[in-house]
N, C-alpha and C positions, 0 to 999 in steps of 0.2 A: 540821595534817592537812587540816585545810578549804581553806584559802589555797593550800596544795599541789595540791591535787585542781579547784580552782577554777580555777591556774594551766594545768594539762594540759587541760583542758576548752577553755579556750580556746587554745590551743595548737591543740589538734585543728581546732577551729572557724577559726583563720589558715588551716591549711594545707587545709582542705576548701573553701574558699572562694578563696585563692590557688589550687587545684587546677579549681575549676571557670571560676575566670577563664584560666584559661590553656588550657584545653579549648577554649574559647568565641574568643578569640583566635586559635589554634592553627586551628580551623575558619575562623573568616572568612579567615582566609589564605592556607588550602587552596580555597576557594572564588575565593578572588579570583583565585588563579592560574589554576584549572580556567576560568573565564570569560576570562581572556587568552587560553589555551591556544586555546579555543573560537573566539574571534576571530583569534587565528593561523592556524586552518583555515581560517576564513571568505576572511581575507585572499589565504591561496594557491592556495584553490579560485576566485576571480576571476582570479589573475594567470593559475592554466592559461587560465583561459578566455579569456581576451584572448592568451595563445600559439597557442591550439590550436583559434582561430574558427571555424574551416569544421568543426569537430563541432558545436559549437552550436545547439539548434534554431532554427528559422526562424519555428513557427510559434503565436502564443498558445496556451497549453494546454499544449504539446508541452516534454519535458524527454528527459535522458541522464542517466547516473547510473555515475561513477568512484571509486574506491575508493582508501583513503591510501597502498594502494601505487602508485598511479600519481602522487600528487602525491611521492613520493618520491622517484620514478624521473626525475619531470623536474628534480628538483633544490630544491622548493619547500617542500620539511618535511625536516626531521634525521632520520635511520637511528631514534634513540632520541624519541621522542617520547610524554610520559608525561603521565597524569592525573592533576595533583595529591592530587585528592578523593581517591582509593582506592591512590594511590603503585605504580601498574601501567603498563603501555606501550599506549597505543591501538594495538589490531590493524590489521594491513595491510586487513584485510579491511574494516574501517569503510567503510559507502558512505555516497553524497554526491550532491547533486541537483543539477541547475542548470534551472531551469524557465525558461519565455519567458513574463513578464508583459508588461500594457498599458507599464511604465513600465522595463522591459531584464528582468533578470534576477534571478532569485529564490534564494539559497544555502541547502540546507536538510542538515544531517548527522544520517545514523539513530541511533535504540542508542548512541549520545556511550558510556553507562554500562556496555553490557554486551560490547562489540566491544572485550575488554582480554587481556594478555596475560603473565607473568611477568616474560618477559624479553622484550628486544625481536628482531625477524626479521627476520634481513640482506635488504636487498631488491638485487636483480643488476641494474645501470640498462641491461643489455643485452636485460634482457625487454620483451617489448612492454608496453605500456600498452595498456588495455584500457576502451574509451566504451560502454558498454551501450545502446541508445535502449531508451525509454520509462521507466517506471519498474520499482523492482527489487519491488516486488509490483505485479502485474499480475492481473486478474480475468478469468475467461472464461465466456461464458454458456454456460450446460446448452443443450448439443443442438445448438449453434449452431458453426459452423466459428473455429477460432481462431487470428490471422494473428501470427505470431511479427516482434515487430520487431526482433530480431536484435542485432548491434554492428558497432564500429570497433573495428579495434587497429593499434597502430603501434607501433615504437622514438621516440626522442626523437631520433635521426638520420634519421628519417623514412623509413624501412624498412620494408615490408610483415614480415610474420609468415610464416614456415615451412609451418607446421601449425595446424588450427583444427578443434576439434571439441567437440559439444555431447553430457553424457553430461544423460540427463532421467530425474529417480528420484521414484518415487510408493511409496508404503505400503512404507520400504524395498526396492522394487525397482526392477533399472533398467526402459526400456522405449522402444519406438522412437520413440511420438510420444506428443504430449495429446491424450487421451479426452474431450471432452465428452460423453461419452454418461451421466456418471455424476458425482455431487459428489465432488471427491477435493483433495487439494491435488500440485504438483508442483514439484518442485527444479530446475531448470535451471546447470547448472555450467558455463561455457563456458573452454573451454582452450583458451589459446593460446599458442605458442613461437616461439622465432627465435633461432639460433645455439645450441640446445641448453639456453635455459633458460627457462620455463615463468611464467606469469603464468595466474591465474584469476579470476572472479567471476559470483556465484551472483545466482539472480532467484527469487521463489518467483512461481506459476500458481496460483491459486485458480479451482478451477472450482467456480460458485454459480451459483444461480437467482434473479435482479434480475428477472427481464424479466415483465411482466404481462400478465394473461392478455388477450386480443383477443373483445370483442361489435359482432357486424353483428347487426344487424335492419333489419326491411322493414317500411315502415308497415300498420298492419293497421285494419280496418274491417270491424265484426260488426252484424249486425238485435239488433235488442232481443231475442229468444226465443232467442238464440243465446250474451248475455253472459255468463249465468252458470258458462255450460259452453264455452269455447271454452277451446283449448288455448293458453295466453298464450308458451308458447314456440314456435306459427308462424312461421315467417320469421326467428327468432333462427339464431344460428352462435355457439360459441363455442370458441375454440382458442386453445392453449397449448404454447410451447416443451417443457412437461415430459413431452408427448404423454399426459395421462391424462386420464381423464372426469370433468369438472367438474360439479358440482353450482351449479347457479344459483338465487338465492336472488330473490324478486320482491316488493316491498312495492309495499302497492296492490292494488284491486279493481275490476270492472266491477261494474257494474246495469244491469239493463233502461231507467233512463232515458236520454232519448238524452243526447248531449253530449260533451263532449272529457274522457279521463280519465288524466293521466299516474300510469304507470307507473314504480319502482326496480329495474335488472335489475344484482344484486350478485353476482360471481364470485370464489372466494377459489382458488389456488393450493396444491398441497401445504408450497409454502415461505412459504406465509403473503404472497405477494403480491394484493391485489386492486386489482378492478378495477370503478368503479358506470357506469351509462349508462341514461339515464331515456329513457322510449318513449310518446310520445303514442297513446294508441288511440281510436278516433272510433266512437262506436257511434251506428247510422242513426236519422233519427224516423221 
């Protein structure tokens, strides 16, 4: 009965252990191929762009941002194209960077893990392809005018597009333009067809408050009987994209001796940006 009981025990022990080696195995192979997979993209997101040069930016910084159905439409990725890790199909919609470094060009793909899809979705190589400039999240400052950098599209016969239009949707609504007036985030969907069949991709618009607040001062100079009471923000200015009334904060003190005494003038933001700027004040002998 022992010897029996001893035998099934180990038994159990083979197979949970043969079970977890093959788990383990099983993963690094799904992994290994997901990283091929990854470098497959990389490879055909370079060859568009040595096809399709004259979208390419010109200028350091500056980047375009295409999506896998256009690498599909030109012929450079399979209809089916699946990620190992999770045995799903990378969505059309997968974007993709191509930035302008010091040393050429930079390949970056968003979301690799969450841009997936059941099954995969016939792409029409009669749609246009579609070059977004800049990038597909883009920031705009509170209050401040914000210049939309638009796109390219084209057929891979090299064809202008039909129809092009931009639907733009904020808190579930659509709406005609972006509001800096207000923190909000915005979707930008841009559509575009040719011959009847439709190509899209989306940018989102975060509108935030980065920008810090602005101090002018003027140099100032008070009599001794005058330091302890003079109003330290004479000659100060302070303004702010958010248009509201900041509170300035001052570390530092005069005296009636004479001498040169700097001043800390700290201005904090509602978005929690600040701003320091120290002020020499010269009180007389």
């Amino acid at each position: 009965m022992e010897s029996g009981l001893k035998r099934l025990l180990i038994m159990i022990g083979v197979i949970i252990v043969a079970t977890t080696i093959f788990s383990i195995v099983r993963s690094y192979r799904a992994k290994k191929k997901y990283n091929e997979q990854i470098k497959n993209l990389e490879i055909a997101l370079e060859k568009w762009g040595a096809e399709y040069h004259e979208f390419l930016p010109d200028e350091k910084g500056e980047s375009i941002v295409i999506s896998l159905r256009t690498l599909k439409q030109a012929g450079y990725i399979d209809s089916k194209f699946v990620n190992p890790k999770e045995k799903m199909n990378f969505s059309n919609q997968l974007l993709m960077e191509i930035k302008k470094t010091d040393k050429g060009y930079q390949y970056t793909i968003f979301d690799k893990d969450k841009n997936m899809v059941e099954d995969y979705e016939e792409v029409k190589k009669q749609a246009p392809m579609i070059i977004m400039k800049g990038k597909h999240v883009e920031h705009a400052e509170l209050n401040r005018l914000y210049e939309e950098l638009g796109y390219d599209a084209i057929t891979i016969e090299g064809k202008k597009p039909d129809e092009m239009k931009v639907e733009i949707v904020t808190e579930g609504k659509a709406v005609a333009h972006i509001d800096t007036s207000k923190a909000r985030t915005y979707q930008l969907t841009y559509h575009v067809s040719y011959a009847k069949e439709e190509s899209t991709i989306t940018r989102i618009v975060i509108v935030s408050d980065k920008e810090k607040p602005t101090i002018s001062m003027e140099r100032l100079t008070v009599k001794p009987e005058e330091a302890r009471n003079v109003n330290l923000m004479n000659g100060v200015v302070v303004s702010d994209n958010s248009n509201q009334d900041l509170t300035v904060e001052i570390e530092g003190a005069l005296s009636s001796i004479p001498g040169r005494y700097v001043l800390t003038y700290r201005v904090i933001d509602p978005s929690s940006n600040v701003v320091e700027k120290k002020r020499v004040v010269r009180v007389e002998e």
